[in-house]
Backbone as a printed PyTorch tensor [residue, N CA C, xyz], in Angstrom:
tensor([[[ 22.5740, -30.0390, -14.9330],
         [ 23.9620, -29.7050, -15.2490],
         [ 24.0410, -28.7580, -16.4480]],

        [[ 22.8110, -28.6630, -17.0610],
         [ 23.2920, -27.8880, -18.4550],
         [ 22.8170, -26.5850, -18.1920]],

        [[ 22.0170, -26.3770, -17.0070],
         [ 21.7920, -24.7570, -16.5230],
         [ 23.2100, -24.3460, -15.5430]],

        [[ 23.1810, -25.7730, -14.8430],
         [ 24.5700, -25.1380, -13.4000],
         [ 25.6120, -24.5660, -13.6840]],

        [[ 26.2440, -25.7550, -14.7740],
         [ 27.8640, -25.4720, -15.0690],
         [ 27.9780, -24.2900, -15.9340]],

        [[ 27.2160, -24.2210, -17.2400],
         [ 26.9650, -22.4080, -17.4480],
         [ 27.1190, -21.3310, -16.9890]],

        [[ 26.2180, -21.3840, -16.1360],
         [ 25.7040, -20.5610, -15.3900],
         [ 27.1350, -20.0500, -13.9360]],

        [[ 27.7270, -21.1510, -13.6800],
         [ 28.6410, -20.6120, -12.6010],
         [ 30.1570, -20.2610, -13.5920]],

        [[ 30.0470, -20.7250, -14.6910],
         [ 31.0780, -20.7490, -15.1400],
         [ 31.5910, -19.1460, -15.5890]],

        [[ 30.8660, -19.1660, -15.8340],
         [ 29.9370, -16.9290, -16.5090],
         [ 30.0490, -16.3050, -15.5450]],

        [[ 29.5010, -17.0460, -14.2900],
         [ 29.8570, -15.8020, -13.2630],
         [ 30.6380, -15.5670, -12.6090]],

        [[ 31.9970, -17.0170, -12.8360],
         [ 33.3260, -16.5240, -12.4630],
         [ 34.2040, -15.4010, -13.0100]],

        [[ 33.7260, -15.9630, -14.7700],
         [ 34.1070, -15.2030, -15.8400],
         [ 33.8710, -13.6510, -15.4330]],

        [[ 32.7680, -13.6930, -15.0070],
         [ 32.1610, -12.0370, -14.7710],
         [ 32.8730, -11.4990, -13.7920]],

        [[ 33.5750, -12.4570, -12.7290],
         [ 33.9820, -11.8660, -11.6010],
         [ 35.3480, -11.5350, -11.6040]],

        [[ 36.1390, -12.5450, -12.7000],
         [ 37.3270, -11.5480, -13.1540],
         [ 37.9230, -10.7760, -13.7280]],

        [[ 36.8020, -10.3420, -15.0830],
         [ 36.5550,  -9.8950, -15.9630],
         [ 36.1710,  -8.2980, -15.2210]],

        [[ 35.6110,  -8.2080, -14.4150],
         [ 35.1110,  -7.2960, -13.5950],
         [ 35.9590,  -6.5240, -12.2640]],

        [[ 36.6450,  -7.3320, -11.6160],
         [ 37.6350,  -7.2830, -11.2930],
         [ 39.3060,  -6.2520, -11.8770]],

        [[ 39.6660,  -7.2660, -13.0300],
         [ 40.5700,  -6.1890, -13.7630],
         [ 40.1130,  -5.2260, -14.3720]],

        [[ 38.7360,  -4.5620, -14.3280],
         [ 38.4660,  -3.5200, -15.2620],
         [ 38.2450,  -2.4930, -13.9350]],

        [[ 37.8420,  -2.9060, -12.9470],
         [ 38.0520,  -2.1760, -11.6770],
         [ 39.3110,  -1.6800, -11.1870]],

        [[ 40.6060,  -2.9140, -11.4950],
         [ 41.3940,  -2.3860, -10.9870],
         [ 42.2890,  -1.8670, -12.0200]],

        [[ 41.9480,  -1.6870, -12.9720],
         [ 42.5280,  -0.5700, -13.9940],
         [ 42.0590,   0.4930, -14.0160]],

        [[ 40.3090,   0.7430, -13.8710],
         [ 39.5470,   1.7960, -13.4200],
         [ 40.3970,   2.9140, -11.7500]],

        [[ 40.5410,   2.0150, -10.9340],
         [ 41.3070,   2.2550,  -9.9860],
         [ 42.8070,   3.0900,  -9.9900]],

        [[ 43.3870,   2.4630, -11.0760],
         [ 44.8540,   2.9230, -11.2050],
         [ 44.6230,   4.0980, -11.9950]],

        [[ 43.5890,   4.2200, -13.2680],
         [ 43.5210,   5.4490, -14.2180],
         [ 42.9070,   6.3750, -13.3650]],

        [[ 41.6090,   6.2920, -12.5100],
         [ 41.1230,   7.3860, -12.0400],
         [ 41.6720,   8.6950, -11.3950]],

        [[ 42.9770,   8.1660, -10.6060],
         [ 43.4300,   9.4090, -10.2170],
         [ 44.2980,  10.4450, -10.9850]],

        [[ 44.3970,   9.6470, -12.2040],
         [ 45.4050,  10.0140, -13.1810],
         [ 44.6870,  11.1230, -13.8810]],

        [[ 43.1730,  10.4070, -14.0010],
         [ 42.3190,  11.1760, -15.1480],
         [ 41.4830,  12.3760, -14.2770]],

        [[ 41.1740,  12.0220, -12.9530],
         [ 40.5920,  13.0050, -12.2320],
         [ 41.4490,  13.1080, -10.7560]],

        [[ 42.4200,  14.3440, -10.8540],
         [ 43.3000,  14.0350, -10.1320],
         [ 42.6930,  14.6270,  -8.3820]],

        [[ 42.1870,  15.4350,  -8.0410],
         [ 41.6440,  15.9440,  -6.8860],
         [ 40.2460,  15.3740,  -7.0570]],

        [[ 39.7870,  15.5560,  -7.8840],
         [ 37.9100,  14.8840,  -7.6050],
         [ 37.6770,  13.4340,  -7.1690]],

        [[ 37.7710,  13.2510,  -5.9420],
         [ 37.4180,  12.1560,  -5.3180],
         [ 36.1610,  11.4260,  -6.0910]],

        [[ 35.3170,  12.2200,  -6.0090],
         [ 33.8340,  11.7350,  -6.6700],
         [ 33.8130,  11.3620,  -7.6880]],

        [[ 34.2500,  11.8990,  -8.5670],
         [ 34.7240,  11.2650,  -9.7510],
         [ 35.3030,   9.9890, -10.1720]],

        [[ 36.0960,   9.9260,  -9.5580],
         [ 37.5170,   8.8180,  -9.4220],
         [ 36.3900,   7.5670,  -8.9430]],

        [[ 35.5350,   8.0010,  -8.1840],
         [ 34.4160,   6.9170,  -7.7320],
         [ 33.4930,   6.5580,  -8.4870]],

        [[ 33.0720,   7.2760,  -9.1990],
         [ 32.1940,   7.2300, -10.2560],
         [ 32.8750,   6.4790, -11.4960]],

        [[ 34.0530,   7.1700, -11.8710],
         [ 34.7850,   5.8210, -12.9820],
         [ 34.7640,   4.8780, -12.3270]],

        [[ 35.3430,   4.4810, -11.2910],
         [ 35.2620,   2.9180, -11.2010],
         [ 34.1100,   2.2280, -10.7850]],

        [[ 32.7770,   2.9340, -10.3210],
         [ 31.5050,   2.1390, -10.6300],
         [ 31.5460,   2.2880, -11.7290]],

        [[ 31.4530,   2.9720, -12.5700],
         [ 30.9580,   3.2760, -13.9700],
         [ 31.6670,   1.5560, -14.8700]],

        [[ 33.1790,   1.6770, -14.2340],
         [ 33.7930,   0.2580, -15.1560],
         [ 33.1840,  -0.9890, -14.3540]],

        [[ 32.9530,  -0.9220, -13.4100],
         [ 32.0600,  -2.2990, -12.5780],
         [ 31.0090,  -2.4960, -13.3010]],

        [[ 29.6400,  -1.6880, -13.4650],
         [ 28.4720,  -1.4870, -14.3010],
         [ 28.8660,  -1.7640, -15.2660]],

        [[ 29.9150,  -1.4930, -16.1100],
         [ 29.8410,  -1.9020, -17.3540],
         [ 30.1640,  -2.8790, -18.1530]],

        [[ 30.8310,  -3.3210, -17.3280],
         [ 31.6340,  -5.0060, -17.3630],
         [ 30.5600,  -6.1210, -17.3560]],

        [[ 29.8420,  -5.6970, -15.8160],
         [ 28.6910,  -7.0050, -15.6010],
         [ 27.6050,  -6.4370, -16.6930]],

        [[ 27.4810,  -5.1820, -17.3070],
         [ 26.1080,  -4.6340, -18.4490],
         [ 26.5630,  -5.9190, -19.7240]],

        [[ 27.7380,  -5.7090, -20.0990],
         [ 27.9170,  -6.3410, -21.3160],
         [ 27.9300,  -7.7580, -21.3920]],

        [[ 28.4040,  -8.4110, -20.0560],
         [ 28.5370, -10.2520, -19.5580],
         [ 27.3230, -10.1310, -19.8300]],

        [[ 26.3270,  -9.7680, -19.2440],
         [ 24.8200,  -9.5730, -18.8790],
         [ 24.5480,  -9.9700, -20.2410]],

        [[ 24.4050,  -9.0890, -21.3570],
         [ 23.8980,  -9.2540, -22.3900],
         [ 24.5010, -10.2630, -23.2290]],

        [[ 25.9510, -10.7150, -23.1220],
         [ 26.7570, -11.4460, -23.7830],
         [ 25.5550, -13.0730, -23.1900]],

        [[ 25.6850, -12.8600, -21.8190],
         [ 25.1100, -14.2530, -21.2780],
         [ 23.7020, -14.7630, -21.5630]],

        [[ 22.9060, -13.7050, -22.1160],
         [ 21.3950, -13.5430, -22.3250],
         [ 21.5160, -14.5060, -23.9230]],

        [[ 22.4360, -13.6710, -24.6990],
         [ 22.5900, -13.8070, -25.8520],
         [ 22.7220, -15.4730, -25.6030]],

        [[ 24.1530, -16.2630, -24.8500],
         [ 24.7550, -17.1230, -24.9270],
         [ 23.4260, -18.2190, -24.6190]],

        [[ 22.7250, -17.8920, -23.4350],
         [ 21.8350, -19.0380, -23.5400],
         [ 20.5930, -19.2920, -24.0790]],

        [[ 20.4000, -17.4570, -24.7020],
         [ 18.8580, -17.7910, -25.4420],
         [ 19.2240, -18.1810, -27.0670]],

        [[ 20.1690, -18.0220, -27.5270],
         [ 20.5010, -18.3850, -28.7100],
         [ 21.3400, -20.1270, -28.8260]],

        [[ 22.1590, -19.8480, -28.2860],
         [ 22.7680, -21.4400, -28.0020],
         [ 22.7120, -22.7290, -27.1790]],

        [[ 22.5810, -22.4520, -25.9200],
         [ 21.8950, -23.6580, -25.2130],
         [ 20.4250, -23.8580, -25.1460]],

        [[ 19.5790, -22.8450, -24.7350],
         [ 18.2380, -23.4160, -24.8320],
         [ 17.6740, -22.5050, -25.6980]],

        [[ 18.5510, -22.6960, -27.2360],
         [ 17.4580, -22.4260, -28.0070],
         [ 16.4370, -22.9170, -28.5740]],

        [[ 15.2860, -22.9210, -28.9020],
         [ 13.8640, -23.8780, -29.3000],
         [ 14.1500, -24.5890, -30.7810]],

        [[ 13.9060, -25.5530, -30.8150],
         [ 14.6050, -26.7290, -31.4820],
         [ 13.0340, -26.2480, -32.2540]],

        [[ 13.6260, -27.0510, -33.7520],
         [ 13.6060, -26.7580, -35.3480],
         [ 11.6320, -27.0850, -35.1690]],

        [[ 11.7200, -28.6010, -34.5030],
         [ 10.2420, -28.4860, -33.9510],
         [  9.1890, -28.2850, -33.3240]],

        [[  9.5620, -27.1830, -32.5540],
         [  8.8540, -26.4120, -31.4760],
         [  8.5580, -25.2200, -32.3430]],

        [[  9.5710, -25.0020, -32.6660],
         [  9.3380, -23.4160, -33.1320],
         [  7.9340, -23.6690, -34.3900]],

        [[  7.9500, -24.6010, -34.6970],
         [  6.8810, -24.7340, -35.9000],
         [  5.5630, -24.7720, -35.3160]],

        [[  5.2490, -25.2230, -33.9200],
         [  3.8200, -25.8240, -33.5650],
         [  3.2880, -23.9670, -33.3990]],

        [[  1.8040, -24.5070, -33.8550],
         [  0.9470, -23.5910, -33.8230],
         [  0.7400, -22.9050, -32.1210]],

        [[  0.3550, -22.1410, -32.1040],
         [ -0.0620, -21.3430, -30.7010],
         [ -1.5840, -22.0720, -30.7520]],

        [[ -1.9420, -21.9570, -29.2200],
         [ -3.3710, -22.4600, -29.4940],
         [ -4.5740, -21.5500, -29.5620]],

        [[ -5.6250, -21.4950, -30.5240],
         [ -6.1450, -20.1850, -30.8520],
         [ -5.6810, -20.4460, -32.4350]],

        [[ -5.2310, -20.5810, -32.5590],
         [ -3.9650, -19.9200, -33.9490],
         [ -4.5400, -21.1520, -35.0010]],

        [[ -5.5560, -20.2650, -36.1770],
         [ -6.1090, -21.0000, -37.1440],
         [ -5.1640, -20.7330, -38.3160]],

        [[ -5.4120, -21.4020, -39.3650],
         [ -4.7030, -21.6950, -40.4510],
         [ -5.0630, -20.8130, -41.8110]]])
């Protein structure tokens, strides 16, 4: 439960989070590139990519620092090999 509920909870987050930046991407594109189809396509991958780039790193951050980060006595034990 402490990987699942995380873990789906983020990627709802991601999916609406991702969502309204698409469909704002959507509404500005023709505004900002008014005949360039390609373009207009390219902003709104560009805001899809960039939405899930930053969750991505936000979520990396969230569970390597806060849920499974290595407790006070792990981090101390020697590597093996590893003289004094």
């Amino acid at each position: 439960m402490k990987e699942v509920v995380p873990f789906w909870v983020i990627a709802f987050i991601s999916l609406v989070l991702s969502s309204i930046a698409v469909r704002y991407a959507a509404h500005e594109a023709p505004i900002v590139f008014k005949t360039q189809h390609s373009l207009q396509t390219g902003l709104i991958l560009f805001a899809n990519l960039a939405t899930y780039g930053c969750l991505w790193i936000g979520k990396y951050l969230l569970f390597n620092r806060l849920l499974f980060a290595p407790h006070a006595s792990t981090a101390e034990l020697a590597l093996p090999g590893e003289s004094e």
